[in-house]
Backbone as CSV, one residue per row, in Angstrom:
resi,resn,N_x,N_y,N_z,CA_x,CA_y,CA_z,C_x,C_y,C_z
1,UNK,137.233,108.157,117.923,136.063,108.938,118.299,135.125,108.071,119.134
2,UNK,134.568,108.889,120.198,133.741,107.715,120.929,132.306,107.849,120.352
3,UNK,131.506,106.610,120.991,130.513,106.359,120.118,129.291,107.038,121.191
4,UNK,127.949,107.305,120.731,126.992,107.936,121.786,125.798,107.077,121.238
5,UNK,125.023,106.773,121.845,123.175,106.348,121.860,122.506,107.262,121.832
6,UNK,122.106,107.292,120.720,120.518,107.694,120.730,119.226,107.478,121.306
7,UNK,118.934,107.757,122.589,117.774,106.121,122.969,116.537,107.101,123.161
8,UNK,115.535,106.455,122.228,114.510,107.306,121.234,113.189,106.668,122.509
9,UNK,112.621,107.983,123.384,111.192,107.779,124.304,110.367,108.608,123.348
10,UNK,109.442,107.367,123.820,107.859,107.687,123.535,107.384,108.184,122.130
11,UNK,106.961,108.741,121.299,106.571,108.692,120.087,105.387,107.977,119.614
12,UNK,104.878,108.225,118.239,103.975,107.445,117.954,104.294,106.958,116.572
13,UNK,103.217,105.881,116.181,103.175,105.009,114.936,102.474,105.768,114.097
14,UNK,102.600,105.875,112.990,101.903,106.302,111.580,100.960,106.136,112.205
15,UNK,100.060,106.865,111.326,98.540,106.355,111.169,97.833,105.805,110.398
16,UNK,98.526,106.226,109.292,98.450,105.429,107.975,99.181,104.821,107.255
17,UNK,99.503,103.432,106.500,100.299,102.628,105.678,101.202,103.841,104.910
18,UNK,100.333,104.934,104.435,100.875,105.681,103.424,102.134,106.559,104.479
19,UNK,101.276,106.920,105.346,102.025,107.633,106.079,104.030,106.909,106.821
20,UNK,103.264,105.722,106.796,103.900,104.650,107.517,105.667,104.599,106.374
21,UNK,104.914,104.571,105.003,105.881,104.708,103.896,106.959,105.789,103.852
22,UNK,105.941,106.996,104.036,107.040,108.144,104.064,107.716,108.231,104.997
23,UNK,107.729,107.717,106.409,108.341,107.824,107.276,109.579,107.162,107.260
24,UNK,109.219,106.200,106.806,110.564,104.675,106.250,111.282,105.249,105.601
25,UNK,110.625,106.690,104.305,111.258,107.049,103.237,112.717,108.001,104.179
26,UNK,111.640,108.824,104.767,112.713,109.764,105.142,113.977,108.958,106.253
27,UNK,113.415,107.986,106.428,114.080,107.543,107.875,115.675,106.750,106.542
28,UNK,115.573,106.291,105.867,116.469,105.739,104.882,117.540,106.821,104.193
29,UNK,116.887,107.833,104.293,117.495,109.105,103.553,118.459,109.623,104.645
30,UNK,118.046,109.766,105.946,118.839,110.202,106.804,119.889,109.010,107.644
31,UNK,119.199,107.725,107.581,120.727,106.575,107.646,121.722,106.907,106.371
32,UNK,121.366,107.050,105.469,121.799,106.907,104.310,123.194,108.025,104.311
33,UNK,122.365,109.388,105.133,123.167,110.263,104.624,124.416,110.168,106.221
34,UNK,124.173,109.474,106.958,125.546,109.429,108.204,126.518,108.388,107.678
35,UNK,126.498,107.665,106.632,127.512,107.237,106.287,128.005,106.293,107.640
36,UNK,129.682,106.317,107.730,130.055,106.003,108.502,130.546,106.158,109.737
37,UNK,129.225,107.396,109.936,129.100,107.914,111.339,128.154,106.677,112.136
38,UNK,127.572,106.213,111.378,126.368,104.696,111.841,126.925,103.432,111.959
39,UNK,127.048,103.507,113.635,127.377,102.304,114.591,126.320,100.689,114.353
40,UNK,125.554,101.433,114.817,124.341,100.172,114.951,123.017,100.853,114.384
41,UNK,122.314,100.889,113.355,121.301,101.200,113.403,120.002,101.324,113.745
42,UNK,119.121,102.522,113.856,117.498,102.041,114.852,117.205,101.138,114.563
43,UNK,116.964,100.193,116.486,116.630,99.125,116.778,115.602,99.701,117.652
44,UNK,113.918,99.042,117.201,112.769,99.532,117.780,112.606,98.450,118.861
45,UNK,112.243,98.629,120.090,111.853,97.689,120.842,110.487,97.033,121.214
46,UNK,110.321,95.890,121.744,108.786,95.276,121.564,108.481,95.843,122.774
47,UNK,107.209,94.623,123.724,106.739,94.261,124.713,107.887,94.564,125.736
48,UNK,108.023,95.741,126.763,108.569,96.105,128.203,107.989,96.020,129.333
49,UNK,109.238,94.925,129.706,108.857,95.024,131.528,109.675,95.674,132.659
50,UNK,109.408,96.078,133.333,110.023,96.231,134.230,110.741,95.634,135.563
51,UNK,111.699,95.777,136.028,112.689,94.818,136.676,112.863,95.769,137.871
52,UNK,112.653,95.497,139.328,113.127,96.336,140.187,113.233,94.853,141.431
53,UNK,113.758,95.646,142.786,114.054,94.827,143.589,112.676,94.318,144.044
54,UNK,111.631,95.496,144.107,110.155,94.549,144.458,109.746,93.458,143.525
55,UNK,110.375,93.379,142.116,109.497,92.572,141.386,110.001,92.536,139.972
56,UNK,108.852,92.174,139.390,108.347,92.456,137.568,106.861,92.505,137.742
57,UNK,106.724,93.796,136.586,105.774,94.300,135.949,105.723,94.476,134.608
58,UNK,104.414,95.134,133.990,104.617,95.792,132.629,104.894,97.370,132.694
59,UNK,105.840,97.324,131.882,106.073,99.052,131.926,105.079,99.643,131.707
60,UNK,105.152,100.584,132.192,103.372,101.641,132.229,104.055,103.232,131.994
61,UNK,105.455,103.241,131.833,105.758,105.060,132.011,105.514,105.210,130.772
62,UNK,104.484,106.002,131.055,103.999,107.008,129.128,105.462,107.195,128.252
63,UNK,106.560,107.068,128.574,107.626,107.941,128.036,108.753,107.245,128.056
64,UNK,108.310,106.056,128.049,109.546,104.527,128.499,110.247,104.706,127.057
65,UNK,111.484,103.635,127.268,112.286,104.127,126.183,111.828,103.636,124.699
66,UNK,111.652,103.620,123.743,111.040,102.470,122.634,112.542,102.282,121.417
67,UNK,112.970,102.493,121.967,114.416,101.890,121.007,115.727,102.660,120.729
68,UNK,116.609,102.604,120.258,118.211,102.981,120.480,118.875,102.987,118.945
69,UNK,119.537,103.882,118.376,120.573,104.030,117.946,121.841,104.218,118.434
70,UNK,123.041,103.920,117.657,124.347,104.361,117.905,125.202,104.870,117.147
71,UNK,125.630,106.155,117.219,126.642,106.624,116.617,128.066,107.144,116.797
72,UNK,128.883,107.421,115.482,130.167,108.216,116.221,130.710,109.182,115.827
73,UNK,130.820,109.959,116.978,130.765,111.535,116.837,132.105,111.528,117.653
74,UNK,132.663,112.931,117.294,133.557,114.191,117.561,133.254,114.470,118.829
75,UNK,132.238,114.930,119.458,131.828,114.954,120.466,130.242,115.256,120.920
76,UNK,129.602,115.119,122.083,128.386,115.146,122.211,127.558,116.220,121.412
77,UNK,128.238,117.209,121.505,127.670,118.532,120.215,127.151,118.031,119.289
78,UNK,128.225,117.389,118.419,128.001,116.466,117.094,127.398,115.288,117.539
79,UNK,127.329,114.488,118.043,126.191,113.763,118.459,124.934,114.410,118.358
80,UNK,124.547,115.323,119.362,123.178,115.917,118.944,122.778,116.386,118.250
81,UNK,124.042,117.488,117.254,123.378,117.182,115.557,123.062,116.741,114.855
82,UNK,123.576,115.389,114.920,123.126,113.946,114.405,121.441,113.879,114.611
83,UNK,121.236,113.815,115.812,120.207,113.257,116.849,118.761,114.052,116.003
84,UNK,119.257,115.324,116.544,118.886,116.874,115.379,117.555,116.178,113.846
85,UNK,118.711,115.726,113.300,118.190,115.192,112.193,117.452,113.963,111.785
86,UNK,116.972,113.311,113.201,116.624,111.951,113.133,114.919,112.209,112.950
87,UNK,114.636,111.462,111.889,112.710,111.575,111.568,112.028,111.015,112.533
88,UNK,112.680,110.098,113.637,112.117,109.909,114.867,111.452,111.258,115.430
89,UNK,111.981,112.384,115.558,111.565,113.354,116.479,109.883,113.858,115.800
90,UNK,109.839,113.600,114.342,108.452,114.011,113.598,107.345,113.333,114.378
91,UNK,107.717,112.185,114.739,106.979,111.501,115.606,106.348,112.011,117.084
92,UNK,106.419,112.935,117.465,106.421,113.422,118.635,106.888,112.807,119.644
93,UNK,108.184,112.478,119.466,109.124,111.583,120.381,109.909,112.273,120.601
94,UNK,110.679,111.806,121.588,112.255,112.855,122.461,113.493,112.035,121.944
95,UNK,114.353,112.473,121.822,115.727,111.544,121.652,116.820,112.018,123.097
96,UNK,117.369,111.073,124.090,117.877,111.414,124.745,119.455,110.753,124.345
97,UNK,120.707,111.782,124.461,121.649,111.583,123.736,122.927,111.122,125.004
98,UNK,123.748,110.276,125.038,124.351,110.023,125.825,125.663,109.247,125.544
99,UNK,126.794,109.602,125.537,128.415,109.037,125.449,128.569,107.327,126.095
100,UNK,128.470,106.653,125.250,129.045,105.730,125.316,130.170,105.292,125.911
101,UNK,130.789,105.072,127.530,131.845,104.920,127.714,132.176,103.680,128.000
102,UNK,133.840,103.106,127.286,134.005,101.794,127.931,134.758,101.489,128.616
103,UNK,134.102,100.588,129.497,135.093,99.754,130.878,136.046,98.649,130.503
């Protein structure tokens, strides 16, 4: 089965410790429950720059990526059911879902 990314834009942080808890809670419940559908688990990313032929900067796109899962699915369908269920999205974040292919 091939594997797909999850790569999780924009969202926000708790607001509160408490809040911060339940989020962890649910976020454990739903690794918990993909079993050994879970490649690599959410990896949040820090400080982004940007890399182009003019240069480096700091990323500034409201909607830049902030971190990646990986899973393995049947096919992209099932991938985005997966995706579906991720407590990332409570966050008011997007999950953009995409097939893993290798060279």
């Amino acid at each position: 089965m091939p594997n797909y990314i999850l790569a999780y834009h924009g969202g926000e942080q708790p607001k509160t410790p408490e809040a911060g808890a339940k989020h962890m809670s649910r976020y454990k419940e739903w690794l918990g429950s993909l079993g050994e559908t879970l490649v690599n688990p959410p990896s949040p990313f820090g400080k982004k720059m940007s890399v182009s032929s003019e240069g480096v900067s700091e990323c500034k796109d409201p909607n830049y990526m902030t971190g990646f899962c990986v899973v393995n699915a049947k096919s992209l369908e099932d991938a985005i059911e997966i995706a579906k269920g991720d407590p990332f999205l409570g966050m008011n974040g997007t999950i953009v879902v995409a097939e893993k292919i290798e060279m």
